[in-house]
N, C-alpha and C positions, 0 to 999 in steps of 0.2 A: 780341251777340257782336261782334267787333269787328275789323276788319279794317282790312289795309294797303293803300290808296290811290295810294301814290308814296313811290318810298322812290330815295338817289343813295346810290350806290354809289362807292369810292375802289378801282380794279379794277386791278392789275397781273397784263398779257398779253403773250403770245410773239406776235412780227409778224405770225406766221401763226397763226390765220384772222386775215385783217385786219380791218377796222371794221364794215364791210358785212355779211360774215359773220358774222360774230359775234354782230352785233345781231340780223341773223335768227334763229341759231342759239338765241337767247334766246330769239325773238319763238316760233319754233317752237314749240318746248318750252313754251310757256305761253299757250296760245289768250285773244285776249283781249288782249292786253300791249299796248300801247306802248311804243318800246324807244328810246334817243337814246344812242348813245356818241360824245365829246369825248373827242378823242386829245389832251391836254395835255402831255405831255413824251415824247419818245422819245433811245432811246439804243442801245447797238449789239446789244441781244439784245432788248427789251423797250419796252414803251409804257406808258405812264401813261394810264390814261382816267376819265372819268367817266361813271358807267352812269345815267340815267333811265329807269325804270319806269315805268307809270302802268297802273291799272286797277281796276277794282271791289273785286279782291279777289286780291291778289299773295301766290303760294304764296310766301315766301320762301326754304323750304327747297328748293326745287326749283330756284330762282333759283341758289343758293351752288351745288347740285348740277350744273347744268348750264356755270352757270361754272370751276370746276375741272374739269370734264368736258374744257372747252376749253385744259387747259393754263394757266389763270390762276387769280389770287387774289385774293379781295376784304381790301383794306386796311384799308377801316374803313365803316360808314353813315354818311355827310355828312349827312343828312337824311331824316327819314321822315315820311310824314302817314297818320294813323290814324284810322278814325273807325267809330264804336260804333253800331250798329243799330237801333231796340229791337224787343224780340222780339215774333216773331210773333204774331197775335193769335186767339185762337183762337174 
């Protein structure tokens, strides 16, 4: 089965939670994570960031869930890394 590794996220958020928070708020929400937000453009209601993930095995759907949670919205995957298991052996 196959799972996501590291995946960069194209994230538009409200100032508030700022950076710190936020990234927590991720990290929280998802034991395990490694979290990196790069505020790249701000403007007068919003920030441009770029989200890094990293982890064994990243819920993704939890991930988009917790990010709108927070008031923002993911623009697009910049990049993901995926990688395939093989199965247990019995």
């Amino acid at each position: 089965m196959s799972s996501i590794k590291r995946i960069v996220l194209d994230v538009l958020k409200p100032h508030q939670p700022n950076a710190l928070d936020f990234a927590s708020a991720i990290a929280d929400q998802n034991p395990g994570c490694h979290v990196k937000v790069t505020v790249t453009e701000i403007d007068e209601k919003t920030e441009t960031t770029v989200v890094v993930i990293e982890s064994d095995d990243i819920p993704y759907q939890t991930i988009v869930e917790t990010i709108t949670g927070l008031g923002a919205s993911v623009h697009s995957i910049d990049e993901v890394e995926v990688s395939n298991s093989p199965p247990p052996e019995r």
